[in-house]
C-alpha positions as CSV (number, residue, x, y, z in Angstrom):
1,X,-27.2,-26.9,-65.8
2,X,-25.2,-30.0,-65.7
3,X,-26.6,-33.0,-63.9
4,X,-23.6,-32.8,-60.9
5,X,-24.7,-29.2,-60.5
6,X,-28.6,-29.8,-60.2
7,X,-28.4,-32.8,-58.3
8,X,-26.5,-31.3,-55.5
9,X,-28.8,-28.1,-55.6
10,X,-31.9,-30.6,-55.4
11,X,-30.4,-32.8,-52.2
12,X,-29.3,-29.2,-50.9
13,X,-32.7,-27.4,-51.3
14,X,-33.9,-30.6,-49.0
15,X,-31.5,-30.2,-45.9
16,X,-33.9,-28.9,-43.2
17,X,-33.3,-26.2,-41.0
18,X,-31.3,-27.2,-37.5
19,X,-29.4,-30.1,-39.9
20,X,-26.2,-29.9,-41.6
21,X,-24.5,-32.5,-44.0
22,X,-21.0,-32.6,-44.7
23,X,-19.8,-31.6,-48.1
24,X,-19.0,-35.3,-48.8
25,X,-22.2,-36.7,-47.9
26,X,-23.7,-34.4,-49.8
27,X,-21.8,-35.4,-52.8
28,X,-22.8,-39.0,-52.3
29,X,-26.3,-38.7,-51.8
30,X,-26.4,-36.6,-55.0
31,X,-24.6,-39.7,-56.6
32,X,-20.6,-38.4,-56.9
33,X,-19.0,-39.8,-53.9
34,X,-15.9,-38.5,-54.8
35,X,-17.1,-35.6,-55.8
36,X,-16.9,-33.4,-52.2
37,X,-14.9,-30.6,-53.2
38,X,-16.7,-30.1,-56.3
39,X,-19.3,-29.6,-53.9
40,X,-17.0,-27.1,-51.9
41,X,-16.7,-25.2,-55.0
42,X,-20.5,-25.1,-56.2
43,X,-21.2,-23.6,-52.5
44,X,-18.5,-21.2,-52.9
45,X,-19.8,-20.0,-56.3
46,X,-23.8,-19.9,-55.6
47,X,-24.8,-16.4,-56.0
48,X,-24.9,-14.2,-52.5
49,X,-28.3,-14.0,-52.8
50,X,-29.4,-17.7,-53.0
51,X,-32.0,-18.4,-51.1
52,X,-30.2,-22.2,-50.8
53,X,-29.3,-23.7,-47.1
54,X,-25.6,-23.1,-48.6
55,X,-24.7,-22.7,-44.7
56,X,-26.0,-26.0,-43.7
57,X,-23.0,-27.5,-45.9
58,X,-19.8,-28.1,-43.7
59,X,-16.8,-30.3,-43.8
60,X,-16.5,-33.7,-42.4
61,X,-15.4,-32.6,-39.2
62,X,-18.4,-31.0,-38.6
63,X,-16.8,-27.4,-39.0
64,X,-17.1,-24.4,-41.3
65,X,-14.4,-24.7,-43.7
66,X,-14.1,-20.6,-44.7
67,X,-11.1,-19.4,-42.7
68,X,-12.5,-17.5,-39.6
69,X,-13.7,-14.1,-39.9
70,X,-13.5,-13.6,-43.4
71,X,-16.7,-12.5,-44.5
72,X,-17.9,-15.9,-45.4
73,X,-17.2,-17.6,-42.1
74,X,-19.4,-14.7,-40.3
75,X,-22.2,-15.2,-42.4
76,X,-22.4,-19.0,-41.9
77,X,-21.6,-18.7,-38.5
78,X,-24.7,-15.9,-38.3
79,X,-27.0,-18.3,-40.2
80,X,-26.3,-21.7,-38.1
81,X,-26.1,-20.1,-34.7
82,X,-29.4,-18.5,-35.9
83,X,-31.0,-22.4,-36.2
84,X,-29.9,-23.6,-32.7
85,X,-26.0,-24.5,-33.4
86,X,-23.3,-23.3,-31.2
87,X,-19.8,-23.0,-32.7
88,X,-16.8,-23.2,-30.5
89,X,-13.9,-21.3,-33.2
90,X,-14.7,-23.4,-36.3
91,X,-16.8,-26.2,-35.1
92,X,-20.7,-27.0,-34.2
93,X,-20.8,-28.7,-31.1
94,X,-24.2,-28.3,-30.3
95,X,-27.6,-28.0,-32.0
96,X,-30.4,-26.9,-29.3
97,X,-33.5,-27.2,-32.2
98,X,-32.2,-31.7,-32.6
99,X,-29.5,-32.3,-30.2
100,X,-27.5,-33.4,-33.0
């Protein structure tokens, strides 16, 4: 696994449950700033049954970036709104379990 690839997985893996973090954030805390749709397409890719917080991973607008109700939208929609967050169409606007 290249070092891009497990760095993001490792700063993934550590997003708690009721948090998000955008997919550029993500890309700079693993230590590629510009790196945030090379993040996009590592979530895209992880396997369906990855027990990662893939879901918690959302654009910088604080919305999920799969168009809605494909089958990707519903699932992270399903996962997030299962850890507090409301989403209005595309975008968490509130997260009961940290008041984000």
């Amino acid at each position: 696994m290249d070092h891009f690839k497990s760095q993001v997985l490792l700063i993934l893996s550590e997003v708690p449950q009721g948090e998000c973090i955008a997919y550029g954030e993500l890309a700079k805390q693993a230590g590629f700033p510009s790196h945030a749709r090379r993040v996009g397409f590592l979530m895209k890719n992880l396997p369906k049954d990855t027990k990662l917080p893939w879901h918690r991973v959302v654009n910088s607008q604080r919305k999920i970036s799969f168009a809605e109700n494909t089958d990707a939208y519903i699932r992270q929609r399903e996962r997030l709104e299962q850890e507090g967050w409301t989403i209005v169409g595309n975008k968490l606007t509130v997260n009961e379990l940290t008041n984000m």
